[in-house]
Each structure stands twice: as structure tokens, then as C-alpha cells.
N, C-alpha and C positions, 0 to 999 in steps of 0.2 A: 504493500500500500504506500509506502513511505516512497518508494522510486518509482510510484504510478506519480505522485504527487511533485516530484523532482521535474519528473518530464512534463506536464503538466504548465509547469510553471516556466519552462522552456518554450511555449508558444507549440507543443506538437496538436496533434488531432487524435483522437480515439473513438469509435464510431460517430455518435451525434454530440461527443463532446467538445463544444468549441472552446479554448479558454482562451486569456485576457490578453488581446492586444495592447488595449492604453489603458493605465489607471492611475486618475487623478489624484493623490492622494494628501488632502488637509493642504492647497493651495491657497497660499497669500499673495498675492501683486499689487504694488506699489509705484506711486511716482513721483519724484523729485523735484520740485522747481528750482527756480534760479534762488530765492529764499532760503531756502533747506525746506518749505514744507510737502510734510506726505502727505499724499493723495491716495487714499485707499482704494484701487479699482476689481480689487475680485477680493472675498474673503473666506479663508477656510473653504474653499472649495473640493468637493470630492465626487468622481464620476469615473464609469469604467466604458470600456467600451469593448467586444468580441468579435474578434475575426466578422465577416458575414451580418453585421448588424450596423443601421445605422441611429448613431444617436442625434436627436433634433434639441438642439438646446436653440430656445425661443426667452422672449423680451425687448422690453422696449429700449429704445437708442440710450446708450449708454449706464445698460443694466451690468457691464460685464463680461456678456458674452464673447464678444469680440478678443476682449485683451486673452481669456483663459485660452480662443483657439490660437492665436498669434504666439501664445506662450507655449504651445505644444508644439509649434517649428523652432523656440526660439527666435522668433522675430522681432520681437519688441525691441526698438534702443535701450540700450542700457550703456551708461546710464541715459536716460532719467528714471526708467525701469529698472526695479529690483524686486527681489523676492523675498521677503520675511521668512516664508516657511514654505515646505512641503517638495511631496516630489512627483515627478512627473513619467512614470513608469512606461517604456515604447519597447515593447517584446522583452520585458526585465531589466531593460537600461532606463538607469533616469536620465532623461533628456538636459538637466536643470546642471548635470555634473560634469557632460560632452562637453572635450574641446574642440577648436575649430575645426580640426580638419575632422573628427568625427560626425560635427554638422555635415558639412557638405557631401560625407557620404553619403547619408542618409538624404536630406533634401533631394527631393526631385525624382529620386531613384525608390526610395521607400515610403516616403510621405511625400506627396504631392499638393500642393495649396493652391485651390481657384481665391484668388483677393477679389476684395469687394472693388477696388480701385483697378483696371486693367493698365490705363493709363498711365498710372503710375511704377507699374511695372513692367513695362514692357520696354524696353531701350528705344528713345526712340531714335537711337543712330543708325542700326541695325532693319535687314529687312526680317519680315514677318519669317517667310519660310528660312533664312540664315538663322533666328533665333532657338525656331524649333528643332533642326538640326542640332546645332553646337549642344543643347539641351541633352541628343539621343547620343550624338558622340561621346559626352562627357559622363557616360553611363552604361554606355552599349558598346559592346565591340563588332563592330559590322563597316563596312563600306562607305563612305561620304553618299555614293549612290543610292546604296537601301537607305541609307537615314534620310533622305531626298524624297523616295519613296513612301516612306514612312510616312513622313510630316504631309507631304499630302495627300494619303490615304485617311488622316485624323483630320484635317481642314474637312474634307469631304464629309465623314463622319459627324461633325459638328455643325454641317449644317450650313459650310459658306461655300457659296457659289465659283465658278469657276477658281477650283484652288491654285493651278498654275500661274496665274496673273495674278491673285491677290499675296501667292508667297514671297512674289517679288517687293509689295506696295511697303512701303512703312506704316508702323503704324497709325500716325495722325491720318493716313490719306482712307481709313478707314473710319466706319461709324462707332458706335459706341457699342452697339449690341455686337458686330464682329469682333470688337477687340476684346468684349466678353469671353467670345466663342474661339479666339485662340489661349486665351487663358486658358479657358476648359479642358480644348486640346494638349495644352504644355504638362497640364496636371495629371492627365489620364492618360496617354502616351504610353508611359513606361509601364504600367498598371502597378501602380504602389501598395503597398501594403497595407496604408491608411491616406485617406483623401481629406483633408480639411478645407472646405466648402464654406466660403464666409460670404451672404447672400450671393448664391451662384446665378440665380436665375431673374435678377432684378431689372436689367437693361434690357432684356428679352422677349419677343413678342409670346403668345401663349403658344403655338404651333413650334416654334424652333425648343419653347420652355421643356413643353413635352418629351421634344426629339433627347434632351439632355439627360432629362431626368432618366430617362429608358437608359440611356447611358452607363449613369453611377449604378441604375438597376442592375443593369448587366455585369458590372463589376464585384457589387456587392454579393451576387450570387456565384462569384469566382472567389469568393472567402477575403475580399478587401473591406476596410473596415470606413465604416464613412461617418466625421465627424461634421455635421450639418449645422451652418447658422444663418438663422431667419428669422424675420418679423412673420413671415408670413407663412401663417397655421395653416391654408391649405397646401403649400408642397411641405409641411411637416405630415399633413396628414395620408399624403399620397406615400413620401419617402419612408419616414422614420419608424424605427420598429423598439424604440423607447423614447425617450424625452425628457428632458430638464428644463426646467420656469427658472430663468435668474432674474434679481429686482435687487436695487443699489447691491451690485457685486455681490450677492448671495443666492445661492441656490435655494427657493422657498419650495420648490417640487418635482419629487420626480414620478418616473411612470415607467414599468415595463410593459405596458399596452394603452398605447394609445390611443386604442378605440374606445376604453372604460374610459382614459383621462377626458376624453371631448363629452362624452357621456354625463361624466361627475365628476369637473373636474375640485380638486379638496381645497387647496387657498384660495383665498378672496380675491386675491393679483389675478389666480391664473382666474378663476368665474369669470371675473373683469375685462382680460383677454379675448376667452372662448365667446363671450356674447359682444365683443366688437365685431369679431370675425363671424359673425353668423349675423350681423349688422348690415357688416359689408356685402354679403351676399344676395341680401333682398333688395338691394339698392338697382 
């Protein structure tokens, strides 16, 4: 039992037993201003996530949710960003203790992040299709040609029209919703082992939203694990196959089915929530 348990905790599989990709464990995050004062932006947070399942953590703009997935890449500046306490478990490494160069293994190749901002992340010295390449080169051992390949077999997949001529375009000469959709692509490419999704599908018409979502579906059905953030309770309710409610940096509810949670949901924040978004509906 004790070395079923070892292994276990190694990330293997054993018939329907999935166990813990990420687990949040008793996080603090913190920010610095130019004064010295802290700014408490997530506290004592703790959340796990399984191979094959996605977690939907949901709340309003600046509940937190944001800085906890930014802090599962390590993204955050720091400073002005620190951590008080806790750790951040990613297949039994805590992410919180990686040094550089063990970031950048990991990034992009094992955990992949669609950002809310595409813009801000996209070079914009660089053409679209050179970006996605150097991405697969820097992870894949294969040809400049299949990686060529590659990147526009995923443009295609996401849903942008003529990939050959748009992999040439830079970014700016693109709209806002494609430069979403090479986000998308950047992220889901390598097929990572965990997806961190921070409002994926906001700039997006409903038709291309859909094409996406099938997407991570199809990923997460390949045992990649999808950390989901959204205001918006209907692609939680399509996506997610549990759920966290944060409010000022705290996690006030969770749920491992979120068809009971829309149902009844238990704190007043999320009620609050649940009958905006069923507001918005009849509109």
C-alpha cells in the first residue's frame, strides 16, 4: 500500500485512478508598492487540480483569481510580487522553489498559458507564424519545416482563415479576436500537461468560442489538466468539471459538481453570481 501510495504521488495512472497534477497548497500573494505597502491579493488559498479535469475558478475583476493562475506559471513581477506563504505543487514540484532555467523548461512545453492580454504578449517585432515556430523549436526536436507545418496546421485548427498569409502578418496587422486565436494556438500546440486559460474566450465571437472550447475538450480528454478563469458562468458551465468562487483574494466556494453548484449554489457571493448570470440570459 505504502509504494501504491509513492507512485501515486509520482503523477502515474492506475485504472480510473487519476491523481494530483497541481495542488495549491495554503497560498498567500502579495504586492509591494513604491511605499513598502502590502497589498494582499490572494489569501491562504488552496485548490487541487487532476490530470483530465478542468477547474473553473470564477469572480468578479479583481477577486484574485487572476494573480493565483499567473502565480502557477510564475508570472507575476517580483518584485513587486511576493509570496508570504505556501506552495505550489506541479506533478510534486513546487513551482514557488524553480529556478530559472527550470521555469523555462516547463513553460510552454508542460504548462501552456492562453493570457487575457494577447497583445501584450505577442512580440510585436516578430511575424505571427516565426513566433509559433521558435515556440515548437524550442521544445520539439523536429525540422524548421514540420515546425512550419505544424504552426499552420494549429492556425487552421483555431479557426483563422487563410493560415499561410496570416503567418506571415504581425501581429498589430491582425484583429483582436485572431490574436486571441494565436494565443490559443501557442498554448495548445505542444499539448501540455496543464493549460492555464485566463479569460480564453473573451474577444471571440460565439461560433469561433465554441470551435475553442471543443478544443481544450479534446485535450482534456487526452489527461491534460485545464486551469480555467472566467467571469463568465456559462463557459464554466459548458467547461468545468469542478469550480472555485474567489471574493477579495479568498476562496469563499468550492464544488466538485457543478451542476448541484448552479443548482444551490451555498454562499451569498456565489447566489449573487448564479442569478446575475441567469439575468443575463433572459435579456
Amino acid at each position: 500500500m505504502e509504494g501504491l501510495k509513492r507512485e501515486l504521488s509520482r503523477g502515474k495512472q492506475y485504472g480510473k485512478i487519476w491523481v494530483m497534477l497541481l495542488e495549491i497548497d495554503d497560498l498567500s500573494v502579495s504586492y509591494r508598492n513604491d511605499e513598502g505597502i502590502v497589498n494582499p491579493a490572494a489569501i491562504d488559498v488552496s485548490l487541487t487540480l487532476n490530470r483530465g479535469q478542468v477547474l473553473g475558478i470564477v469572480g468578479e475583476s479583481g477577486s484574485g483569481k487572476s494573480t493565483v493562475a499567473m502565480s502557477v506559471a510564475r508570472l507575476l513581477p517580483s518584485p513587486p510580487a511576493f509570496y508570504p506563504k505556501g506552495r505550489i505543487l506541479f506533478n510534486g514540484e513546487d513551482i514557488l522553489a524553480m529556478n530559472a532555467r527550470r521555469l523555462r523548461e516547463i513553460r510552454g512545453k508542460r504548462i501552456g498559458v492562453i493570457f487575457q492580454d494577447p497583445m501584450g504578449s505577442l512580440s510585436p517585432l516578430h511575424r505571427i507564424g516565426a513566433q509559433l515556430v521558435e515556440t515548437i523549436l524550442l521544445h520539439e526536436k523536429m525540422s524548421k519545416k514540420a515546425a512550419e507545418e505544424m504552426a499552420l496546421e494549429w492556425l487552421t485548427k483555431v479557426g483563422i482563415p487563410e493560415p499561410v498569409s496570416r503567418a506571415k502578418a504581425y501581429p498589430h496587422e491582425l484583429s483582436g479576436g485572431m490574436q486571441q486565436r494565436v494565443m490559443i494556438a501557442m498554448a495548445l500546440m505542444l499539448k501540455p500537461d496543464l493549460i492555464i486559460a485566463d479569460e480564453p474566450t473573451t474577444a471571440l465571437d460565439v461560433t469561433i468560442q465554441g470551435q475553442i472550447l471543443r478544443l481544450m475538450r479534446d485535450l482534456r480528454q487526452a489527461d491534460t489538466g485545464v486551469l480555467l478563469i472566467t467571469h463568465d458562468l456559462g463557459v464554466v458551465s459548458q467547461m468545468a468539471t469542478k469550480l472555485a468562487v474567489m471574493k477579495d483574494g479568498r476562496v469563499v466556494e468550492t464544488s466538485d459538481d457543478p451542476a448541484e453548484f448552479f443548482n444551490s449554489p451555498k454562499h451569498p457571493y456565489s447566489q449573487g453570481l448564479v442569478r446575475e448570470a441567469r439575468r443575463m440570459e433572459l435579456k
